[in-house]
VONU-137256 format. One record per residue: x, y, z of N, C-alpha, C, O in turn; residue in one letter. Coordinates in steps of 0.05 Angstrom, whole numbers, plus 5000, padded with zeros to 4 digits. Each point is the difference from the previous one (the first is absolute). Layout:
XYZXYZXYZXYZA/...
***
This chain:
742175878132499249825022497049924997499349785006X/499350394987496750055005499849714968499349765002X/501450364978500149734979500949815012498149845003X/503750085006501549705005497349925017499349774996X/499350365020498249915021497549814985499449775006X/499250434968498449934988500649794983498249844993X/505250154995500249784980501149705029501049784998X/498250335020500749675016497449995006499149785004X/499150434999496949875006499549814975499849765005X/500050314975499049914975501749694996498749794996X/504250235006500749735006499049855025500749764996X/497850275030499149845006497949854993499549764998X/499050504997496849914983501249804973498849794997X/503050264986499449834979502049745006500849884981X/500050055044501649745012497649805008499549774995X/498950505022497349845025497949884970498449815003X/501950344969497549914981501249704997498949795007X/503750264981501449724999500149825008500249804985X/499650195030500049825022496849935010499649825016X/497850374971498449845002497849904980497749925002X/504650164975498349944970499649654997498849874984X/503150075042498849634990497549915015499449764997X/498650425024499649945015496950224988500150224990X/497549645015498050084990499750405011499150075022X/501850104959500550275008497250095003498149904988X/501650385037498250165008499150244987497750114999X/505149974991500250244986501650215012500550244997X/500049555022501550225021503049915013500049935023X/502150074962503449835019499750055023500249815015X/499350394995499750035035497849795010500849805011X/496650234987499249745006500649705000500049825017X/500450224957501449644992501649885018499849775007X/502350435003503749975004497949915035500049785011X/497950525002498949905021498849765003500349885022X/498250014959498549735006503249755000500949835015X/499750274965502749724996501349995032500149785012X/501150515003500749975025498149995025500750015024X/496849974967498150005023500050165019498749975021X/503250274974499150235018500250274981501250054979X/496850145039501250304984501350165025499350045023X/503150034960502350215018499950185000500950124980X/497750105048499250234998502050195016500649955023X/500050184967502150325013498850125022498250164998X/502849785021498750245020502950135020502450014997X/496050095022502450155017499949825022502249895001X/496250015019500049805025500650135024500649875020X/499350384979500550145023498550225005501050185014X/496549824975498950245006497149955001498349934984X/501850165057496149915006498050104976500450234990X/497849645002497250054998501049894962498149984985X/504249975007500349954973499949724987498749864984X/504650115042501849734994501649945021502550045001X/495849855020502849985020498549655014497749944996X/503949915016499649715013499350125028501450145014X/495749754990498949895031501949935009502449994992X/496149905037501549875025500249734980502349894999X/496650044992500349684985500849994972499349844983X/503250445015500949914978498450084967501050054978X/496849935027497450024974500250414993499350195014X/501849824963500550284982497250124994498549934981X/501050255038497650125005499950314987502150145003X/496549934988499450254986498650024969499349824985X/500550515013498149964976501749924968499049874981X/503750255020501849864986499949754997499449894978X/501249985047499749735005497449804992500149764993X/497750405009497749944989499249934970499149814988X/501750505005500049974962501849784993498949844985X/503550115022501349754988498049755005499649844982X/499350145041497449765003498650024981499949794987X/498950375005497550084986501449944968498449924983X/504450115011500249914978500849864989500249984976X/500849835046501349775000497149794995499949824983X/497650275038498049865000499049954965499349804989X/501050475002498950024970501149814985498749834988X/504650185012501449864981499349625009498849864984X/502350045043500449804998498249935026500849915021X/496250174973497649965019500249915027498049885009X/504450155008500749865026501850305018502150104992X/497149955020501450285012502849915025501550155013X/498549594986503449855015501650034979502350055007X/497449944969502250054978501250304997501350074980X/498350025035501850284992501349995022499349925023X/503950224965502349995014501750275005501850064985X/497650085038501650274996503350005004501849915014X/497450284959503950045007500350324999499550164982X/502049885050500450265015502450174979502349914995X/496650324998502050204979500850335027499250055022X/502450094960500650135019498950184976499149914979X/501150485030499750184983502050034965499650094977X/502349805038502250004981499649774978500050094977X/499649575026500349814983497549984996499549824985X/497750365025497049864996499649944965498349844991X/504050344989499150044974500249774983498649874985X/505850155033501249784983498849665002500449804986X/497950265039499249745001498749914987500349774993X/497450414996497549924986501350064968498749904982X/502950195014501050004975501749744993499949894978X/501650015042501149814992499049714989500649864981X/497150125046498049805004499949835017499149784999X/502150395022499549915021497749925022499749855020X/498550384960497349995022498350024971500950094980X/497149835022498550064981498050235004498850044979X/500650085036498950335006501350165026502249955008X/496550195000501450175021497450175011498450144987X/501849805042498250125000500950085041499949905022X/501150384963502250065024499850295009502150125005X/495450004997499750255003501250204980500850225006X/499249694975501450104977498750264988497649995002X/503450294984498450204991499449944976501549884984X/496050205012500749984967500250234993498650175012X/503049914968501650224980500949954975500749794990X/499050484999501449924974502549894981500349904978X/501450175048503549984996499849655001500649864981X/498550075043499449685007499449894967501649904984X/495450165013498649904979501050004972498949854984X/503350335008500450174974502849804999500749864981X/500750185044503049864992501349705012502249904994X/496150035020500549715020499949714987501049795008X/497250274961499349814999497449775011499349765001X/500250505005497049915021497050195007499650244999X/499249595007497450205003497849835030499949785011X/498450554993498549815022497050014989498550144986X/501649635027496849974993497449975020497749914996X/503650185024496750165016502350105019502349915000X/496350365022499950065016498649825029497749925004X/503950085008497949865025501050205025499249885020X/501550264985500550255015500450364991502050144997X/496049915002499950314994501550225023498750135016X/504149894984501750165032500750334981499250114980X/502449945040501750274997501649985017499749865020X/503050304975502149995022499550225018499350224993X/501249705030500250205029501449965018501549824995X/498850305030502150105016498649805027497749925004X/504650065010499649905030502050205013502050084990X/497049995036501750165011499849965033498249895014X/504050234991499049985038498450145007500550234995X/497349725017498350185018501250205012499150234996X/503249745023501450195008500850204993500150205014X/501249794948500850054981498450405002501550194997X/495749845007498450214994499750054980498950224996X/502349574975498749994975497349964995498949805009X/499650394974497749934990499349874985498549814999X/503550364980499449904971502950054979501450195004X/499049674979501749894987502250435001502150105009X/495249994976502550265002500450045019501950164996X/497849835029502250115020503049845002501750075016X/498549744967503549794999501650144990502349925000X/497250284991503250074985502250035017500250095022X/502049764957502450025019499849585012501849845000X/496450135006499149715007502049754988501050004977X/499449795044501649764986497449844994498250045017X/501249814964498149814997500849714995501849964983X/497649925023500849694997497549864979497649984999X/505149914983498149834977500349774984501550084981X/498149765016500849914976501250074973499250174984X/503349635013501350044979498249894975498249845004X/502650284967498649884977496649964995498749884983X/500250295047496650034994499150264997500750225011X/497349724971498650254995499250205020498850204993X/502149745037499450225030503150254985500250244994X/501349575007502750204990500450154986502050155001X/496049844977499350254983498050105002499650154982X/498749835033497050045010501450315017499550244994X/502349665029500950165020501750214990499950245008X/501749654971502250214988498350224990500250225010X/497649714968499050144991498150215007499450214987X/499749705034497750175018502050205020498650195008X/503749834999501850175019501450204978500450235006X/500449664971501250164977496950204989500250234992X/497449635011498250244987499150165023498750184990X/501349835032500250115017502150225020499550105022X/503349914957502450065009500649985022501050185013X/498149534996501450005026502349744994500549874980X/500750125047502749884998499149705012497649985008X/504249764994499249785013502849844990501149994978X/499549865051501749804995499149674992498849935020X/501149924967498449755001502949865012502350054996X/496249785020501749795007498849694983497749935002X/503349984990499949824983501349635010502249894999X/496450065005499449665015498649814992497650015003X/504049734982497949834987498849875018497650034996X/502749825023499049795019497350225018500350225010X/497749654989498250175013499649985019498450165010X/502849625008499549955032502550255006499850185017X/502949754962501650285016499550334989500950205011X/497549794966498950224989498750085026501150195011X/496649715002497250075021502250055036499750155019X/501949684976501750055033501550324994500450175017X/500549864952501250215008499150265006501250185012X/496349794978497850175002499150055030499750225011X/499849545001499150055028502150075023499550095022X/502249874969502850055015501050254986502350044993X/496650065005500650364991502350024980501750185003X/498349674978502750094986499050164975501750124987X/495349895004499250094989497350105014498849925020X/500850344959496850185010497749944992497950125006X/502249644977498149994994499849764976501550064982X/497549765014499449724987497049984982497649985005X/504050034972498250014982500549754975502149914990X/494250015002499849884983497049955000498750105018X/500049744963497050015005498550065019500849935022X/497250184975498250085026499649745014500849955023X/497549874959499149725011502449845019499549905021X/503450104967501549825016501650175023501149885019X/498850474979500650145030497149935016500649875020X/496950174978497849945017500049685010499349935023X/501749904957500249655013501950095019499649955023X/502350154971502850055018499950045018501149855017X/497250434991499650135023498749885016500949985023X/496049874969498749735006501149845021499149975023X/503049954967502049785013501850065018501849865009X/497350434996502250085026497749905026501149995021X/497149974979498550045028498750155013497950104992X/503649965042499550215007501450224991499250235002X/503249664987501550274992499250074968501550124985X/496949835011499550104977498550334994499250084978X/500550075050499650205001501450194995499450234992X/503049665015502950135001500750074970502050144996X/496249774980500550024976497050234986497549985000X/503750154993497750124979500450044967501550154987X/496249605003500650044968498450284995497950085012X/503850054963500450315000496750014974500249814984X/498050325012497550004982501850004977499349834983X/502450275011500750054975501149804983502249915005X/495849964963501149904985500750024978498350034982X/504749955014501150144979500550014976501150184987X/497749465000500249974978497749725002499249865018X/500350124949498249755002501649725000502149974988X/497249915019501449645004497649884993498350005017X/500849844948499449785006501249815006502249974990X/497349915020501949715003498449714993497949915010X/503849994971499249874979501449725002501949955014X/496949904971501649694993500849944968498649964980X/504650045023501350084978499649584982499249795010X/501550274967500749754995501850074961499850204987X/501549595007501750144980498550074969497749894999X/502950244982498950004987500549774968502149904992X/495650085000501449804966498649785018501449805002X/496250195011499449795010496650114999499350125020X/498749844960498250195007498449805017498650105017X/501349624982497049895012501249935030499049805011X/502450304998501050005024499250235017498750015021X/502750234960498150295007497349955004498650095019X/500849784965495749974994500149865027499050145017X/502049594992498949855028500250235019497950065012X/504450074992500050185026498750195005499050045023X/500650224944498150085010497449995008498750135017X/500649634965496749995014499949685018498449824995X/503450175024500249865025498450305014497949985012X/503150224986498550275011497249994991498249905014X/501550184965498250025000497149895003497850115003X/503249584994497549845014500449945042498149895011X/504250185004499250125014498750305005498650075018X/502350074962497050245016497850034988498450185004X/501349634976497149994990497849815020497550005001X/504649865014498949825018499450205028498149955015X/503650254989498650145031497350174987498050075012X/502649994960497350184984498149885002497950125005X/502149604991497649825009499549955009497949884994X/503650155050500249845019499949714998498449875014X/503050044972501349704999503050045026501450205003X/498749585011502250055010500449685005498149854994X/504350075017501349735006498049885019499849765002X/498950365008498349815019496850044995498449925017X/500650194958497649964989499849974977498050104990X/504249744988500850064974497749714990498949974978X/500849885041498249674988497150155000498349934984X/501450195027496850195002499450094974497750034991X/504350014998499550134965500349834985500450054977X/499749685031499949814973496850134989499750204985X/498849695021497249944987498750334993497650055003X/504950204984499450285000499649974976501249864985X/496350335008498650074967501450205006498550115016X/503550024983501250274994502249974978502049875008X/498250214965502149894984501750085002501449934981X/500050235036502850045007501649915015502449985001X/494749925020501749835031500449704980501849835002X/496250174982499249734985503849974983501249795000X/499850424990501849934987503550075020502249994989X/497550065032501850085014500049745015502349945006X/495749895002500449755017500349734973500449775005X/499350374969500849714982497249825003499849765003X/498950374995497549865000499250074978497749925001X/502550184978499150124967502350054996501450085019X/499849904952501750114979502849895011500349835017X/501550304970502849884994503150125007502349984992X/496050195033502750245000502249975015501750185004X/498449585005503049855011501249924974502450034997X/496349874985501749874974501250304993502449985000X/497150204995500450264993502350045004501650084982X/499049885044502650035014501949735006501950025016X/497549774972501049715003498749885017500549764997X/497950285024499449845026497449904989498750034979X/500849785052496749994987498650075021500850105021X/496649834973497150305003500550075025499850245005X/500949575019500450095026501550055012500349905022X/501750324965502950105014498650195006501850115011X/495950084991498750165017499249935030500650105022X/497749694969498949925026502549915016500350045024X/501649844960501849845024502250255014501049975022X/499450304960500350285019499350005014501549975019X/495450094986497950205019500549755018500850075022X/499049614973499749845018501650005026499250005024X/503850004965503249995012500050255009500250015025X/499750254962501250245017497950185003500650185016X/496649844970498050135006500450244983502250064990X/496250065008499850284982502050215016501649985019X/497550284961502350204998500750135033502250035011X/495350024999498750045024500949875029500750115021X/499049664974501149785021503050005008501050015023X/500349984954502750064996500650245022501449975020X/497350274972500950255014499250015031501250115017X/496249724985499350035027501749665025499449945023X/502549944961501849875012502550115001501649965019X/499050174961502649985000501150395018501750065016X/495950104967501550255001497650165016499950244995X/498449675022496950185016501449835027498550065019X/502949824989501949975025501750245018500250085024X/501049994946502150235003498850255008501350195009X/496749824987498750255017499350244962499050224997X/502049614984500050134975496850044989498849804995X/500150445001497250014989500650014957501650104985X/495649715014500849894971499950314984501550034980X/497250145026499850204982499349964963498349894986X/504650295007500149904968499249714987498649944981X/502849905036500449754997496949824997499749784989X/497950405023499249814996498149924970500350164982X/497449565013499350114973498050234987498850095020X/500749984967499250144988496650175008499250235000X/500049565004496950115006499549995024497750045009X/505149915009500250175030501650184999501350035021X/499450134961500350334993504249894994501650185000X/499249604997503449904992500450034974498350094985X/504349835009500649994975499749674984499749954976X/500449885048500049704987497849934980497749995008X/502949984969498650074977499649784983501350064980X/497349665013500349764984498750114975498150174999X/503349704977498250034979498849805001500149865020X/498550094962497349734996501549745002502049994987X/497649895021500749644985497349974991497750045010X/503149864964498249984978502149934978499349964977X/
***
């Protein structure tokens, strides 16, 4: 199965080249195939605060939701051209393998099993999580070891489900998972006691709990986290200058909060003697051609969705979530740019 996956990735990629070898090529079929349809099709989930979920007006708000802006902005310099298309835990793979979407960027882990056999790879992190527990206050749970014996409610086919299995088996304790794809009835069954306890990223039980209100007291997320989650934005592989746009769509946003450039002081650095801001705004050298674009698919990022920073403090400093790990580097995070140069 895991082959058939990779030999239909590879047939899409060499259909999408096809199809745009008559047409002045980028170096990249995923781009091309995007410019020829004037949108890029990004994977998300659409139901989950602070990621990917629609306002009161409809508009797909989150930091998920964001990176597809930010790379849609890169590819086809207008951030109305990207088009989300909502995946579940189960088809997020087949989608992006088929070609349905052209990245994914769906709270996804990155791992090796993912990376080694899918046919695919990610190419940045934009959420550093761990999986953890929600529990009832009432409950007089502290912490994760006092569940044994516990029903837990989870998602089918995500990395929480072996996250959970595996942390109760090294612990010899016992646990029933209840297992629910839909997450609006995954979270009711949880609050309606059919399970002890509801687990999956720290970040999306804390939005969760968030969103109860006043009753969100009634919930205590448990300290304990039990495994690492990056969560990453996948895209297929056999496509390298596509890989190249996405990942450093990252990294010239967080070279831009390293600089304090942001969406609403980014024209202030035109006239900068600094040669990095100088080559990150396309004002010196050639490093959009690098990647097919030209010089100002940086600026027109930071312009449209703003640096790494901005992102977090719209989408996910609402939720009551502190950036911690997450944030960059020389405020003690992991977000880490190499040079553009």
């Amino acid at each position: 199965m895991r082959g058939s996956f990779r030999a239909a990735a590879l047939m899409v990629l060499a259909c999408v080249a096809g199809g745009a070898a008559h047409a002045q090529g980028s170096g990249s079929a995923t781009l091309d195939a995007a410019k020829a349809r004037g949108q890029v099709l990004c994977g998300i989930a659409g139901t989950v605060p602070g990621f990917s979920l629609p306002d009161s007006q409809g508009v797909m708000r989150g930091l998920d939701a964001d990176t597809c802006r930010a790379v849609t902005v890169a590819a086809l310099g207008d951030v109305s051209k990207v088009r989300f298309v909502p995946t579940t835990t189960q088809n997020r793979f087949t989608a992006l393998q088929s070609g349905e979407v052209d990245l994914l960027s769906r709270s996804t882990t990155w791992t090796l099993g993912r990376e080694g056999n899918l046919g695919l790879e990610f190419a940045w992190v934009n959420y550093y999580d761990g999986t953890g527990f929600l529990v009832k206050t009432a409950s007089g749970v502290k912490a994760a070891k006092d569940m044994d014996g516990a029903t837990v409610c989870v998602a089918p086919g995500s990395t929480t489900e072996l996250a959970v299995a595996d942390y109760f088996r090294l612990h010899n304790m016992k646990f029933t998972p209840i297992l629910i794809q839909d997450l609006t009835e995954l979270q009711g069954a949880f609050l309606s006691g059919r399970c002890d306890a509801y687990s999956t990223d720290a970040s999306a039980l804390a939005t969760f709990r968030f969103t109860q209100g006043d009753k969100a007291s009634d919930l205590l997320l448990l300290p304990d986290i039990i495994s690492k989650e990056p969560l990453g934005v996948m895209v297929r592989k056999g496509d390298d200058k596509w890989f190249d746009l996405v990942r450093w769509t990252f990294a010239a946003m967080i070279t831009a909060e390293e600089k304090g450039i942001s969406s609403q002081n980014i024209d202030t650095f035109m006239d900068s003697k600094d040669p990095d801001i100088r080559r990150l705004l396309g004002l010196e050298g050639e490093m959009g051609k690098a990647l097919g674009l030209d010089t100002k698919w940086a600026y027109n990022v930071i312009k449209a969705v703003g640096n790494i920073g901005e992102m977090w403090d719209r989408d996910i400093t609402p939720m009551g979530v502190p950036r911690g790990i997450n944030n960059i580097w020389t405020k003690g995070g992991l977000q880490y740019a190499p040079p553009i140069r």
